[in-house]
SELUMMAR-188990 format. One record per atom (N, C-alpha, C, O, CB): x, y, z. Coordinates in steps of 0.001 Angstrom, whole numbers, plus 524288, in hexadecimal, padded with zeros to 5 digits. Glycine has a CB too. Layout:
REM residues N
XYZ
...
***
This chain:
REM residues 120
E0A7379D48D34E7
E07BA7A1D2D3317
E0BC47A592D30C4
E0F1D7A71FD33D9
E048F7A468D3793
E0C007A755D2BAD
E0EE17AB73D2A59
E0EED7B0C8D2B1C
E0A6E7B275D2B6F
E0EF57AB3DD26EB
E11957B376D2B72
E11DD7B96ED2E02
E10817BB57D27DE
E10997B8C2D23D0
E18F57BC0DD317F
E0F1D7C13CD28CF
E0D037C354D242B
E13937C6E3D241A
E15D77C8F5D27CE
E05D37C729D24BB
E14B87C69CD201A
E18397CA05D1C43
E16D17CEE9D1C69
E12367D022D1BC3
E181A7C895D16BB
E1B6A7D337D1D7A
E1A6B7D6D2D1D37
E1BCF7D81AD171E
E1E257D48ED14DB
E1C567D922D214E
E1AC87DC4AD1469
E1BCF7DE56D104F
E201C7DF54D0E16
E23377E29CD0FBA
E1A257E140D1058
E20E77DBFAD0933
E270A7DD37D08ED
E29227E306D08E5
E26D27E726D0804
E292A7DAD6D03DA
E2CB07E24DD09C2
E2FAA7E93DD08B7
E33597E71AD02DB
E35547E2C7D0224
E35C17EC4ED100C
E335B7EC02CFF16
E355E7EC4ECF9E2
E3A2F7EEA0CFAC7
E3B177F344CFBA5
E32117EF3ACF5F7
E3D617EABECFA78
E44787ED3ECFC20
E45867F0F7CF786
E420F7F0A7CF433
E4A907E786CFC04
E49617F46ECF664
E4C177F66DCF36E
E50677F364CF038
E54327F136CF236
E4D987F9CDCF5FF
E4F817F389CEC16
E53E37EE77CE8C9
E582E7F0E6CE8EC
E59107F56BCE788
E52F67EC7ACE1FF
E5C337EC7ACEB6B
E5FE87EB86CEB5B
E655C7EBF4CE6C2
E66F57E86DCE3E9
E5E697E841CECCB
E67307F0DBCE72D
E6B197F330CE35F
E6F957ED9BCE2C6
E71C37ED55CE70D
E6E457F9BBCE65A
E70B17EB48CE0DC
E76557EA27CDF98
E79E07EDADCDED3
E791F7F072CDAF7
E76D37E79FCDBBB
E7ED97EEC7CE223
E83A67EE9FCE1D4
E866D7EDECCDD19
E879D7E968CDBF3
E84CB7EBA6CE4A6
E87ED7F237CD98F
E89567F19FCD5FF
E8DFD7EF4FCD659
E902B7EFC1CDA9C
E88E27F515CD3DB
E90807EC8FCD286
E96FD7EA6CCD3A5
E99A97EE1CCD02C
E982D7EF9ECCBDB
E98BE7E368CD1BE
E9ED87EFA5CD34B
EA09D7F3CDCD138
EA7907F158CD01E
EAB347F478CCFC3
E9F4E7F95ACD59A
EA83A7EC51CCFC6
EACC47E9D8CD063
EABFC7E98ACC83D
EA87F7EAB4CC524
EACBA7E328CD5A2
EB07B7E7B7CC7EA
EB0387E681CC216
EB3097E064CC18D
EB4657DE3ECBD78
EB3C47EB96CBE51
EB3547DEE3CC58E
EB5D17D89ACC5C2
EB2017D63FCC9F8
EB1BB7D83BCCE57
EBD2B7D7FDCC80D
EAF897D2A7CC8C9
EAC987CE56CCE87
EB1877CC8CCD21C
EB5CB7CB49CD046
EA9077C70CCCBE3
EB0AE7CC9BCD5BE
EB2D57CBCACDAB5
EB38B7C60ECDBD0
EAF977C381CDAD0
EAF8F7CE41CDEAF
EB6477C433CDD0D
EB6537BCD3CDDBF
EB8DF7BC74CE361
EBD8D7BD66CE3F1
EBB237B89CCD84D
EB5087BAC5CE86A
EB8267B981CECE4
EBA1C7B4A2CEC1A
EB70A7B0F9CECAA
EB5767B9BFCF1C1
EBFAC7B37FCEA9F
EC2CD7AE61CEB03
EC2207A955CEF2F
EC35A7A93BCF3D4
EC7D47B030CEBDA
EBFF87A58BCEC44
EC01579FF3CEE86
EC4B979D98CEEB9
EC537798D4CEF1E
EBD0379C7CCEBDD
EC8397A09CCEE7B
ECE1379D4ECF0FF
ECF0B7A373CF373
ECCE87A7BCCF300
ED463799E2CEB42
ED4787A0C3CF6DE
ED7807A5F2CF7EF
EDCB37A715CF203
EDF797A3D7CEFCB
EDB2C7A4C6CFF3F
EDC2F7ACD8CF129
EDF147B049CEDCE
EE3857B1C2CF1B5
EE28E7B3E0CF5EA
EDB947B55BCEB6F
EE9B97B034CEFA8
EED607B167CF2E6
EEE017B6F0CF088
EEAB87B7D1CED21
EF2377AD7ECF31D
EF0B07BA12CF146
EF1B47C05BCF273
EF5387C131CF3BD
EF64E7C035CF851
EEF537C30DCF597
EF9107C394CF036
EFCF67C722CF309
EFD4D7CD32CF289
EF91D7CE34CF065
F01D17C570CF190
EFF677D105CF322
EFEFD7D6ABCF188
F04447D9BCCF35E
F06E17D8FECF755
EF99E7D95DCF445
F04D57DC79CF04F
F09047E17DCF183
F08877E4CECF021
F05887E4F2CEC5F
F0D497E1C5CF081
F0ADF7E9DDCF1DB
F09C27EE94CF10B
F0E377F00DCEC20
F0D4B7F15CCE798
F09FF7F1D1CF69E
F13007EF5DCEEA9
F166C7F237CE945
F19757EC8DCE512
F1CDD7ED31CE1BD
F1D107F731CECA8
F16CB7E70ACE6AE
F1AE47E352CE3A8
F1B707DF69CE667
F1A8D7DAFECE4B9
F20357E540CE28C
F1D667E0A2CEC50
F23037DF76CEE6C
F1EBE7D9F7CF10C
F1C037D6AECEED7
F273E7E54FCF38D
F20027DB33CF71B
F1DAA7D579CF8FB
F17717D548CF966
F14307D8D2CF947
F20007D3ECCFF12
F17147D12ACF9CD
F105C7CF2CCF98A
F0E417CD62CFE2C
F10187CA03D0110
F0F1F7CA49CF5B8
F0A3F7CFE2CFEB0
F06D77CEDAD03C8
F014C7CB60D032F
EFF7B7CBCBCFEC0
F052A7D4A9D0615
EFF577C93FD056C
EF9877C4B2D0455
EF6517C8E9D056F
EF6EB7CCCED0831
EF8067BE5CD08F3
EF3487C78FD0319
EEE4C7CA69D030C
EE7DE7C612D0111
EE7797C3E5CFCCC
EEFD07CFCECFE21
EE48B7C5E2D0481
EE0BE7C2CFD03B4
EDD417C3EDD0056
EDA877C732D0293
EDECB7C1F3D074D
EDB297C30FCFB32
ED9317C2C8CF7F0
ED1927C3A7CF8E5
ECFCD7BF4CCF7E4
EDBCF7BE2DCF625
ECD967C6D6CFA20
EC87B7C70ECFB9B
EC67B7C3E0CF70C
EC5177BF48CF6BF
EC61C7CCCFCFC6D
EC6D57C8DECF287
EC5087C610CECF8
EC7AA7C7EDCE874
ECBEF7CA23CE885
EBF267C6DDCEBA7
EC4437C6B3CE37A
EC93E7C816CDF24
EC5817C85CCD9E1
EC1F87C523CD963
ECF017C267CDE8C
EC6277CB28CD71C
EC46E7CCD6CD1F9
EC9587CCFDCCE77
ECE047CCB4CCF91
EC18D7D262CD238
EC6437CDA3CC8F3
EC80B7CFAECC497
ECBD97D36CCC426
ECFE07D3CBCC18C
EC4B47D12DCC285
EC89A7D764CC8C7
ECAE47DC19CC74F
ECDDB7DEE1CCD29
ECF4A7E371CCDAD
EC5DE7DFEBCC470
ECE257DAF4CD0BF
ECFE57DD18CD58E
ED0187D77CCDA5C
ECFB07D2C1CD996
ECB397E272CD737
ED0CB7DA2ECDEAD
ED1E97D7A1CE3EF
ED1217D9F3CE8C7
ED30B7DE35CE9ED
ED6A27D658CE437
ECDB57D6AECEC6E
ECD4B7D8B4CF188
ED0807D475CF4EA
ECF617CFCACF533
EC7137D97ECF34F
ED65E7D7FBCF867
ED85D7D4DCCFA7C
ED81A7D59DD0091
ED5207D927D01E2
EDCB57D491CF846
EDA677D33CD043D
ED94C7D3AED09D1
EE1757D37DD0BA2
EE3C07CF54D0C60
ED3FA7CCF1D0C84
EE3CD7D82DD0BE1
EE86B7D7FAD0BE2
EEA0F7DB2CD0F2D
EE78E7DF37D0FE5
EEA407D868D07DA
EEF357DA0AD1253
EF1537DC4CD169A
EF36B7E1C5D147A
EF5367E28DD1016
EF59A7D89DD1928
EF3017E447D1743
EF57E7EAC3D1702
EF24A7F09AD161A
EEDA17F013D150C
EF9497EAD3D1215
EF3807F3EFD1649
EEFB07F6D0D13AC
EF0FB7F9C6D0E46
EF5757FAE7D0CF0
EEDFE7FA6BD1759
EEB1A7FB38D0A79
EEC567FC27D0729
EEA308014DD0571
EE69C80322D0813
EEBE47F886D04F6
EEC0480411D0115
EE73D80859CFC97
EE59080775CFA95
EE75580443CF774
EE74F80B91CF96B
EE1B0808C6CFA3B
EDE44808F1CF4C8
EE26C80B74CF007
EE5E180E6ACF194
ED82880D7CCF5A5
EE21980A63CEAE4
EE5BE80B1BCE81F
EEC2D8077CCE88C
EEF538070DCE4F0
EE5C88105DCE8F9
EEC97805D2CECA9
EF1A880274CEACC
EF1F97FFE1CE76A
EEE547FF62CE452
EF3617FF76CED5A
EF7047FD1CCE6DF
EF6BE7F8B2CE2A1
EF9617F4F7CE343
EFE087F618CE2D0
EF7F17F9D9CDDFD
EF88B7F024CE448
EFA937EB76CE61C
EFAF67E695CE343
EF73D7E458CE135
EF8347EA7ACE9E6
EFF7C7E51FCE342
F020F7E02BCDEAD
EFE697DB9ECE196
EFE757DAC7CE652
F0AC07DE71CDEF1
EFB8C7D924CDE1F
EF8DD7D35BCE0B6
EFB067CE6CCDDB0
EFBCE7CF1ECD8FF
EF1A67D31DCDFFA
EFBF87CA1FCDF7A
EFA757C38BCDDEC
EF9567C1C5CE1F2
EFB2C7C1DFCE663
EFE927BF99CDB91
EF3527BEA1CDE75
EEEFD7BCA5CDF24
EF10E7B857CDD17
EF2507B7E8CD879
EEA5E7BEF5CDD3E
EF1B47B35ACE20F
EF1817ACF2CDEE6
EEDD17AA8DCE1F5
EED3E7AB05CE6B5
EF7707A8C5CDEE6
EEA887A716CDDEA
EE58B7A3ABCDEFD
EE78C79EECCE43C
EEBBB79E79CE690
EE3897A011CD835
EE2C779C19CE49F
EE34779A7ACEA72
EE48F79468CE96A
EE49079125CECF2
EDD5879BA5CEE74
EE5A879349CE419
EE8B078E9CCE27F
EEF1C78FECCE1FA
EF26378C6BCE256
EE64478C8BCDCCA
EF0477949CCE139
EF5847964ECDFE9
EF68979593CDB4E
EFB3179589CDA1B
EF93F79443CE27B
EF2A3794C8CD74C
EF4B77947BCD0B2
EF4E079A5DCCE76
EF7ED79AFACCACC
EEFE979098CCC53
EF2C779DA3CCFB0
EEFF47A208CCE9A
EF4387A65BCD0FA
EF4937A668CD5C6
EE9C97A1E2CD150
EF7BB7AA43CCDCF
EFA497AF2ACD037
EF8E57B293CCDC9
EF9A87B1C3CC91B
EFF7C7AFACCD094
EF63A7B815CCF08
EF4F67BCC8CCB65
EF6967C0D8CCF36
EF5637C13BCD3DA
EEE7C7BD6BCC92D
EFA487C484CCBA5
EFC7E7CAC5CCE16
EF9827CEF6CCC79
EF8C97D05DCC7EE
F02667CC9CCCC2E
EF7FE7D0AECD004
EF3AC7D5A3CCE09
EF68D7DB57CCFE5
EF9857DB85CD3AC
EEC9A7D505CD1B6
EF5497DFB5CCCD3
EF6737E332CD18B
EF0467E67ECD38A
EEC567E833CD15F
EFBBA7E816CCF5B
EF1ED7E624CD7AC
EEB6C7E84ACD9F9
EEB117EF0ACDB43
EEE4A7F197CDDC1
EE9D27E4BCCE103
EE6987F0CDCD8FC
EE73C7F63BCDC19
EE2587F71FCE05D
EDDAD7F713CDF33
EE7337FB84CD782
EE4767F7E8CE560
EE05B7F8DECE8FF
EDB947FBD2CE82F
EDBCC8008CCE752
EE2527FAE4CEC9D
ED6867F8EFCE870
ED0CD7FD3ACE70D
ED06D7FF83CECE0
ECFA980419CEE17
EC98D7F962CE4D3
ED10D7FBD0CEFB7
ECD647FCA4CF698
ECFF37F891CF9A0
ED13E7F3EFCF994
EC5607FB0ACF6F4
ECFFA7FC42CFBF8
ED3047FB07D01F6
ECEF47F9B0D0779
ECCE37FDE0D089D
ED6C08012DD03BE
ECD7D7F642D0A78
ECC237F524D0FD3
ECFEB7F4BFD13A0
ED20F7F078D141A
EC9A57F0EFD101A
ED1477F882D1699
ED5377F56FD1BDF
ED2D67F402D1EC4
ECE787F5EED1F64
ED8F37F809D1F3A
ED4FC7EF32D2277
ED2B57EC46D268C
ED4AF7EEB4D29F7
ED7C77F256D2966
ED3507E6EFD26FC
ED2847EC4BD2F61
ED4087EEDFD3358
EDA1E7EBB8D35CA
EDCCA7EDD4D3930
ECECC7EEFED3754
EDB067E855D3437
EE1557E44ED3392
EE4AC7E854D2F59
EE4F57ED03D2E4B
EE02F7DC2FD2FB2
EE7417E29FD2D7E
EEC417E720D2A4D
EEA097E4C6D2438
EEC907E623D205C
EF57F7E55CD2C0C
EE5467E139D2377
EE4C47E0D6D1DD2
EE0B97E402D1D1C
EDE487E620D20AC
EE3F47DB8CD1B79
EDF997E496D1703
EDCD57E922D137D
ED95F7E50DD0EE6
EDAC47E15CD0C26
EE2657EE00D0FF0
ED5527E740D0F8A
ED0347E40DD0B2F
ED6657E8B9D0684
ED9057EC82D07E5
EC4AF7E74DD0BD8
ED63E7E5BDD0151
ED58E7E87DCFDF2
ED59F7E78DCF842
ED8607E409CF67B
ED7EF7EB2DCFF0A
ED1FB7EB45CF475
ECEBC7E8E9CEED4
ED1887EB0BCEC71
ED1DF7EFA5CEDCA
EC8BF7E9EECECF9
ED4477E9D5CE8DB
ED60C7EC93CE3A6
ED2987E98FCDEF0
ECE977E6E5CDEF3
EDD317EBD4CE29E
ED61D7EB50CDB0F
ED6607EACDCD3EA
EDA5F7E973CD200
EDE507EBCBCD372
ED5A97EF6BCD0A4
EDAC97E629CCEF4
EDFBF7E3ADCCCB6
EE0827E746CC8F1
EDCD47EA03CC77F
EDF8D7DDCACCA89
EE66F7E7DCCC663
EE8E77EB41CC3C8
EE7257E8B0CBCE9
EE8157EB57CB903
EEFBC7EB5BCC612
EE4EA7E3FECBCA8
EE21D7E1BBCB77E
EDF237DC31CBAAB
EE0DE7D987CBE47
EE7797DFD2CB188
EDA637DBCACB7E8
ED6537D7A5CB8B3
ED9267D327CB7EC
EDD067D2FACB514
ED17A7D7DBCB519
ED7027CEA9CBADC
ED7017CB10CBAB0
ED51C7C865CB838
ED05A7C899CB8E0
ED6C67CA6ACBCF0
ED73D7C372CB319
ED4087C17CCAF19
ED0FB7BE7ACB255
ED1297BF5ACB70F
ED6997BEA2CAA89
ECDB87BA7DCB056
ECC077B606CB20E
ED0467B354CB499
ED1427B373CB94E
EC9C67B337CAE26
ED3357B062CB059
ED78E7AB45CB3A0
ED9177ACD0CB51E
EDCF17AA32CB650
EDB177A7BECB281
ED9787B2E7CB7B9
EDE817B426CBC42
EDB0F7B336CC05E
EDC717B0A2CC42F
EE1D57BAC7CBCAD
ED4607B60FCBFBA
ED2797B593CC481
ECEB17B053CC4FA
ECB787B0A7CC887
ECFBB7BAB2CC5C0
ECEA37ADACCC34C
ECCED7A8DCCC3F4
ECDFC7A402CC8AD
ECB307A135CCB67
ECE4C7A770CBFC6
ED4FC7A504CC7B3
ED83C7A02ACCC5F
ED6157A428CD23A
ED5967A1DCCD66B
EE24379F95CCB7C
ED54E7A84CCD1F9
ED4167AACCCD66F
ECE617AA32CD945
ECD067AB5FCDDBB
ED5057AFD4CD533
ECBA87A803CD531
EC55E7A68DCD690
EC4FF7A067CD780
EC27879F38CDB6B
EC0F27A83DCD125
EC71779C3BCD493
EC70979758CD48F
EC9B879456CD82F
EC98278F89CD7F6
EC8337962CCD09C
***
């Protein structure tokens, strides 16, 4: 025996979230090796979240500013692939450890074939 249905209720439509990025976002199917420095000198790993055109969200030990600026190479997870960026910090997350979520912008976009070995 079927139950009687109550009356639908008429939801309120659903806004989309505008995107306010100017590069699509690509979470990497390999791991992206990472290194970073602050003035040059030595290089520290830093784990790669995801990666655009026009920027990077990394998962890296220390803490940081918003506004810094940090020397990067990024090599693909075959090791054919080396690109030096310099990054400037957008946003900062500290963890409650000693690493820091953090998103920058690359100092110039990434063509295609640079960011390609990083997706494939």
């Amino acid at each position: 025996m079927s139950r009687p249905g109550l009356p639908g209720c008429v939801k309120p439509a659903t806004r989309k979230q505008v995107e306010r990025r100017r590069s699509v976002r690509f979470s990497p199917a390999q791991e992206i090796i990472c290194y970073w420095s602050r003035d040059g000198g030595g290089y520290a790993p830093a784990r790669v979240c995801d990666i655009s055109a026009g920027g990077v969200c990394l998962l890296a030990p220390g803490r940081f500013e918003s506004g810094a600026v940090l020397s990067l190479q990024l090599i693909n997870g075959a090791h054919t692939f080396l690109c030096a960026r310099t990054l400037q910090v957008k946003r900062v997350y500290q963890g409650n450890g000693v690493d820091s979520v953090i998103a920058g912008a690359f100092d110039r976009k990434l063509d295609y074939d640079e960011l390609l070995p990083f997706l494939v």
